[in-house]
C-alpha positions in Angstrom: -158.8 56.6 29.0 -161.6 58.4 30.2 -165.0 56.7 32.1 -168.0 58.6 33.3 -169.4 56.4 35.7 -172.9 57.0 36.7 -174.4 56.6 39.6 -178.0 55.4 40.0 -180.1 54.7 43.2 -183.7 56.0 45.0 -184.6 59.3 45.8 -184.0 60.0 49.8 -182.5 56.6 49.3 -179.5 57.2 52.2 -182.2 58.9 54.5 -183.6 55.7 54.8 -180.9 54.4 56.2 -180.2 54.4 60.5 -177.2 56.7 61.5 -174.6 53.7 61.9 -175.9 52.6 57.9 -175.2 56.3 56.6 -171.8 56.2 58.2 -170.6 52.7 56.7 -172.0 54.2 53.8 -170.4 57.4 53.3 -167.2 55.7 54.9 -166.7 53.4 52.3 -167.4 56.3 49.6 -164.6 58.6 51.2 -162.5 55.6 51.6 -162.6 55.1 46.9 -162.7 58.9 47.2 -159.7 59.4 49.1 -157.7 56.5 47.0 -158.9 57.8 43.7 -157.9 60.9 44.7 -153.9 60.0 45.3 -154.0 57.7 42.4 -154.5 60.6 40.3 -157.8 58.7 38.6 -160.9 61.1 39.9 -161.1 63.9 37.8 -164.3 64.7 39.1 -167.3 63.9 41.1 -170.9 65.4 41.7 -173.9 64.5 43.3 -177.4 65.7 41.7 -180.3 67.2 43.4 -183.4 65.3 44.1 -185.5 64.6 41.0 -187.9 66.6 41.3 -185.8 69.9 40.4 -185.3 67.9 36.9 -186.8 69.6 34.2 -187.0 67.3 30.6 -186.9 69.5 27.3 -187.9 67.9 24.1 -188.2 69.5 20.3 -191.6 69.1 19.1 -192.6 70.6 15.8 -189.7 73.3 16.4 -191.0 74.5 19.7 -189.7 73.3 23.0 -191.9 71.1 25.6 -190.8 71.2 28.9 -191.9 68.9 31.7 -191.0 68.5 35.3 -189.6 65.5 36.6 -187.3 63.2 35.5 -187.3 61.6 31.4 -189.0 58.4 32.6 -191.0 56.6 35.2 -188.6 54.9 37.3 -187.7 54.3 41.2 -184.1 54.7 40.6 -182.9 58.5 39.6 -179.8 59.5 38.0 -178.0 60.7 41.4 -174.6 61.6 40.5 -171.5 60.9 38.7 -167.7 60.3 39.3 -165.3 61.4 36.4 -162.4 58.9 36.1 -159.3 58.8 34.0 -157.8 55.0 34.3 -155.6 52.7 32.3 -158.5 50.5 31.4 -162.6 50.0 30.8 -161.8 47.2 33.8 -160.6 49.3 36.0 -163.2 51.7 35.4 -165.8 48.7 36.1 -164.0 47.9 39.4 -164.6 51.0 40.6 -167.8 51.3 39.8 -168.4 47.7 41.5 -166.8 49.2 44.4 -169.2 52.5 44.9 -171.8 51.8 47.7 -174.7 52.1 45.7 -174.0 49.1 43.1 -174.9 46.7 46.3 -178.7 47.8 46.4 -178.8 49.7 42.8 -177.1 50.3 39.5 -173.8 52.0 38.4 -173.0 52.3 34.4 -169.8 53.1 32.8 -169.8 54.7 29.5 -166.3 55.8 27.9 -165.8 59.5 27.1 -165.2 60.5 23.9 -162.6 62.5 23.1 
């Protein structure tokens, strides 16, 4: 089955963080990277740029209205996303429990429809 699982934290969040931080950091993603990797589960992976470069697009009376920034008002952004194909919606959520950024943030797992 396939999971999108959606990665959610604060813009310029990881440059907050000292050097030694970032390293643990990134360490530990490599680390579910690497393993998701052999296991054959990632099928993809992609970080987003900041949200700033986000442009929102709504249909109003047939006409497009197009705003900058992100849909809503919110500290956290929409940062990336990992594409996983696993035996189970719990091994999904284990991963996503395992990502960095569900310590100080939020990660959601949605199924893919196929």
């Amino acid at each position: 089955m396939k999971y999108m699982v959606l990665i959610y934290n604060r813009p310029q969040f990881t440059t907050d963080l000292t050097e030694p931080e970032q390293n643990e950091l990134f360490g530990e993603v490599d680390a579910i990277l690497k393993e998701l990797t052999e296991s054959g589960e990632l099928l993809g992976t992609e970080a987003l740029a900041d949200p700033s470069t986000t442009k929102t697009v709504r249909v109003r009376e047939g006409a497009p209205a197009i705003t900058d920034g992100p849909f809503i008002e919110a500290k956290e952004q929409f940062a990336g996303y990992l594409l996983v194909d696993c035996a189970s919606e719990e091994r999904a959520v284990e991963i996503a429990a395992r990502w960095p950024d569900a310590k100080w943030f939020a990660m959601e797992v949605r199924k893919v429809l196929t």
